[in-house]
C-alpha positions in Angstrom: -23.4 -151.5 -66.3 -21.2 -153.2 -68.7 -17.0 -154.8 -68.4 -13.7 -152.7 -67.7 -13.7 -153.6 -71.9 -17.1 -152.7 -72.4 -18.5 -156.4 -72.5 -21.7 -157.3 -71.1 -20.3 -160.5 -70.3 -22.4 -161.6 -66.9 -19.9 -164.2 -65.8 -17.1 -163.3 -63.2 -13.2 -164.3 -64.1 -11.2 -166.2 -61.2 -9.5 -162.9 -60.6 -12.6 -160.4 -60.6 -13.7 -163.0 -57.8 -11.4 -162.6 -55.3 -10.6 -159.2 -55.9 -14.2 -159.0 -54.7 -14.1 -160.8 -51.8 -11.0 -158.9 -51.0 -13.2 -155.5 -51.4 -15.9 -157.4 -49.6 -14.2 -158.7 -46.5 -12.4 -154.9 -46.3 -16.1 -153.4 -46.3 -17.2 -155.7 -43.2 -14.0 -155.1 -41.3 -13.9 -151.4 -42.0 -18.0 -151.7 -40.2 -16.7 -153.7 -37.5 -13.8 -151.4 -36.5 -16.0 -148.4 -36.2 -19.0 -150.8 -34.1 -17.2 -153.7 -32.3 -20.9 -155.2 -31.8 -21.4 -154.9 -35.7 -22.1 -158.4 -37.2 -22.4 -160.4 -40.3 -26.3 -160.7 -40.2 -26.8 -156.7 -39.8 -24.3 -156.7 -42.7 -26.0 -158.9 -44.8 -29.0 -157.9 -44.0 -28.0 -154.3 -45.2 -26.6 -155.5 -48.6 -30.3 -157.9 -49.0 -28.5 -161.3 -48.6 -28.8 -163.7 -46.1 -25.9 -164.4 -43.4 -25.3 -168.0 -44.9 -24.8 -166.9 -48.5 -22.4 -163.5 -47.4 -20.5 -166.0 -45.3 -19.9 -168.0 -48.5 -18.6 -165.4 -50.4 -16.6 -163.9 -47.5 -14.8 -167.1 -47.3 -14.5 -167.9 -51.0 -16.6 -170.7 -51.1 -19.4 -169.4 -53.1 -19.0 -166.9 -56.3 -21.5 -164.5 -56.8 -23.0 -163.8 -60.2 -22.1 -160.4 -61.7 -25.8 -158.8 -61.4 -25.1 -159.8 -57.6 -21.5 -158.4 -57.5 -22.7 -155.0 -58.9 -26.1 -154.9 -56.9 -23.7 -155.5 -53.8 -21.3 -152.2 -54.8 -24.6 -150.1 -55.1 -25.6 -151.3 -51.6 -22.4 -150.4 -50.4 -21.7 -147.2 -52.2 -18.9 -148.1 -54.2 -16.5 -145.6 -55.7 -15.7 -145.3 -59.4 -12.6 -146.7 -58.5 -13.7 -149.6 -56.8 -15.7 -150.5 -59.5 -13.2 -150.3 -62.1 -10.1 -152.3 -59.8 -13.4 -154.8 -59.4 -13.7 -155.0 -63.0 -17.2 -154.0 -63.6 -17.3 -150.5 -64.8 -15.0 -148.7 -67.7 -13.0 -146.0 -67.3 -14.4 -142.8 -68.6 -11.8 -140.8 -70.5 -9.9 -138.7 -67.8 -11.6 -140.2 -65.2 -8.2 -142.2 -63.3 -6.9 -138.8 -63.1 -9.4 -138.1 -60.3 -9.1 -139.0 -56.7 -12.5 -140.3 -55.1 -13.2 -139.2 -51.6 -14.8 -142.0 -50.2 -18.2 -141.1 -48.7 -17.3 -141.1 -44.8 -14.3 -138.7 -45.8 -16.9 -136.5 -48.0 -19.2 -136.5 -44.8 -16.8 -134.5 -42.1 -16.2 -132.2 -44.7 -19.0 -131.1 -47.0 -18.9 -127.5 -46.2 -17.9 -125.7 -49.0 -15.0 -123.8 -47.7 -13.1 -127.2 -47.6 -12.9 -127.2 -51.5 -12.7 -123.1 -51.6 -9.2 -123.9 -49.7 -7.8 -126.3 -51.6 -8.3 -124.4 -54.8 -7.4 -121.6 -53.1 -3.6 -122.9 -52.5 -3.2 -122.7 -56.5 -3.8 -118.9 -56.4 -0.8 -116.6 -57.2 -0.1 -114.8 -53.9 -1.5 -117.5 -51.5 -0.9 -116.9 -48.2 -1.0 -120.1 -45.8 -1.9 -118.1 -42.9 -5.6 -118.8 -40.8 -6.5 -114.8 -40.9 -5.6 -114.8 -44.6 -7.3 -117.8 -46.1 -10.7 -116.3 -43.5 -11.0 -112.8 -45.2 -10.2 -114.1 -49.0 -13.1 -116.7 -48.4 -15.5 -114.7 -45.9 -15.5 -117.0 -43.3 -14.6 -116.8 -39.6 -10.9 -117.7 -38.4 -11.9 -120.9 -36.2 -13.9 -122.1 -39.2 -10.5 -121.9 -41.2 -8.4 -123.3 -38.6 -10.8 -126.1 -38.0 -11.0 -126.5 -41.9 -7.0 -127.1 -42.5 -6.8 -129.7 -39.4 -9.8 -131.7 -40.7 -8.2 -131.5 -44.6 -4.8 -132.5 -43.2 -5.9 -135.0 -41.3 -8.1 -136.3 -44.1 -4.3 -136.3 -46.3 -5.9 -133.9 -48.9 -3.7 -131.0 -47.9 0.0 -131.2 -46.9 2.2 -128.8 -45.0 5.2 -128.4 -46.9 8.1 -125.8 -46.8 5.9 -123.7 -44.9 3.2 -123.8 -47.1 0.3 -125.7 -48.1 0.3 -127.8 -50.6 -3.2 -129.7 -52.2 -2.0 -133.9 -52.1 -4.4 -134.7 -55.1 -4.4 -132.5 -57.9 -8.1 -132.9 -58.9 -10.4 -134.9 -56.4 -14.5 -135.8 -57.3 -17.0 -136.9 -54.6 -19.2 -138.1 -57.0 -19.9 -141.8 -56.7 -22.7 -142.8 -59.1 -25.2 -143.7 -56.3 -27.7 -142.1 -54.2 -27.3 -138.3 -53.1 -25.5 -138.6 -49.7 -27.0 -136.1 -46.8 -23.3 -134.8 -46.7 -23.9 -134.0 -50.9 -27.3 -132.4 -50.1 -25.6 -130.5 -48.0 -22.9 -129.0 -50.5 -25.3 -128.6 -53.0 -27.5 -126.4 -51.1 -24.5 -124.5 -49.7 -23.7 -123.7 -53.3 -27.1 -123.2 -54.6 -27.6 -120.2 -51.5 -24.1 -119.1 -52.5 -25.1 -118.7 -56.2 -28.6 -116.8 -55.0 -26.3 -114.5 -53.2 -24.0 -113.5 -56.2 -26.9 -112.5 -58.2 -27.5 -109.6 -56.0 -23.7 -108.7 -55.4 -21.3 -109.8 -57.6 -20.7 -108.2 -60.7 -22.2 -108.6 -63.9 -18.4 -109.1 -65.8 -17.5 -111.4 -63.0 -20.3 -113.6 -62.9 -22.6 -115.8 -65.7 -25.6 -116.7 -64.2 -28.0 -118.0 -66.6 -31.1 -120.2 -67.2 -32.8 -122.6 -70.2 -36.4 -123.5 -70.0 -37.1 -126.7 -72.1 -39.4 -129.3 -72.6 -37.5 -132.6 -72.8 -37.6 -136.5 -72.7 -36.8 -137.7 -69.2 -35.5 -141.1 -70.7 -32.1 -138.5 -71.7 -31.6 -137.7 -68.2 -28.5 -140.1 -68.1 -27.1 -138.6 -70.8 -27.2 -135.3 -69.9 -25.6 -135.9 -66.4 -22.7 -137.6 -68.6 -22.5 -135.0 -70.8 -23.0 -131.6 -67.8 -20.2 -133.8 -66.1 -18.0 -133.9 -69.2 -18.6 -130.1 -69.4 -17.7 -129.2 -66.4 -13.9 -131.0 -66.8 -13.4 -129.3 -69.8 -14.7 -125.9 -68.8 -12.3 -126.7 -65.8 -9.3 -127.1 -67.8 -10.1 -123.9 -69.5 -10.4 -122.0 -66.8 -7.2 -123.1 -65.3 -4.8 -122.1 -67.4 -2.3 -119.0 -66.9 -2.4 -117.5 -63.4 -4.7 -118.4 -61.3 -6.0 -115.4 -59.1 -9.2 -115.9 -57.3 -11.6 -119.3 -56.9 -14.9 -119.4 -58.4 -17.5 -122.2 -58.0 -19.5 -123.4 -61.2 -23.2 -124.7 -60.9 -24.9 -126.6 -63.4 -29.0 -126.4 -62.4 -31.2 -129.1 -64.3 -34.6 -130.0 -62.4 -38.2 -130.5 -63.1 -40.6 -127.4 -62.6 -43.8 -129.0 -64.4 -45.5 -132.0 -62.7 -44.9 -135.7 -63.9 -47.2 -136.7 -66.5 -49.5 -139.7 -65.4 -48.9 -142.2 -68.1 -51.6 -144.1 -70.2 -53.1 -147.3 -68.1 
């Protein structure tokens, strides 16, 4: 991971410093509010460091190194944005225009339909009625309902001139870590969703297709950058003129050979 100005500087300014221990002593709190019997050891303990040393660091009497500082956000799932304010990760080219849902956020609502809706309110025609938004998306009513509470509550939809309005214009859960069981969860929803359109939805609506290859796994990084830059673009694209109807875009790339065992 290299500097916001793509330095691989290791040493920490005075003002990355306590913009982390800002971050830091936010992350304990935030713990502590949600378990009043949560404490520093079971917090340092979760982040590999001993009580003594996070104490330190909460307090501003010890500065962590950078490879700590970043091995710390990785513990604690840090957001893209996070790491950017912290100083320690540059911004990828269209990347601020996204709003990060932080992980707990991402978790009460990682069913699908949550994301169908708020596209859905960009559709010419949209009607912000619970029997409406149910029969566009082929879900049950209460399932709706419960849907445009939990996304109000969670200020990424907004009831406005009696309508509903999406707060953030684009919004990513991706954070850069570990998939989440609330990510697993998405993806398999859309994965069985895509397994269903091959059998029912149109050829001229849909474009399911497949590429068998023998690669180098060392590229792997790459090609996440690159399927991710795809996918914004292919997003714009798609987005211009009227909008009509929502449609979900998968990008499959997994193993279905076995690992080679290397050379001892």
């Amino acid at each position: 991971m290299q500097t916001a100005n793509g330095s691989k500087n290791t040493h920490l300014n005075d003002q990355q410093r306590l913009k982390f221990r800002l971050w830091l002593q936010k992350q304990f709190t935030d713990r502590c509010q949600k378990n009043s019997r949560y404490s520093l050891r079971a917090f340092a303990g979760f982040i590999g460091l001993d009580a003594s040393t996070v104490s330190q660091i909460l307090s501003g009497k010890r500065a962590p190194s950078k490879k700590v500082l970043i091995d710390i956000c990785e513990k604690l799932s840090a957001t893209p944005k996070d790491l950017r304010l912290l100083g320690v990760a540059e911004i990828a080219p269209g990347e601020e225009e996204f709003y990060q849902v932080s992980v707990d956020t991402f978790s009460v609502m990682s069913d699908w339909y949550h994301f169908a809706i708020l596209e859905l309110t960009y559709v010419a025609g949209f009607k912000p009625e619970v029997k409406w938004i149910a029969e566009q998306l082929g879900i049950s009513q209460l399932e709706t309902k419960a849907a445009l509470e939990r996304l109000i509550r969670l200020n990424l939809l907004t009831a406005k001139n009696k309508t509903y309005v999406k707060t953030y214009e684009t919004i990513t859960n991706h954070v850069g870590v570990n998939t989440s069981v609330a990510r697993k969860n998405l993806q398999r929803q859309v994965i069985s969703k895509a397994m269903k359109a091959v059998d029912e939805v149109p050829q001229e609506e849909k474009d399911i297709s497949s590429m068998t290859m023998a690669i180098n796994p060392q590229n792997l990084d790459k090609a996440r950058e690159m399927i991710k830059g795809f996918r914004r673009e292919l997003c714009t694209l798609l987005e211009e003129g009227e909008q009509s109807r929502v449609y979900n875009l998968g990008v499959q790339l997994y193993p279905i050979s076995k690992k080679q065992e290397e050379d001892v």
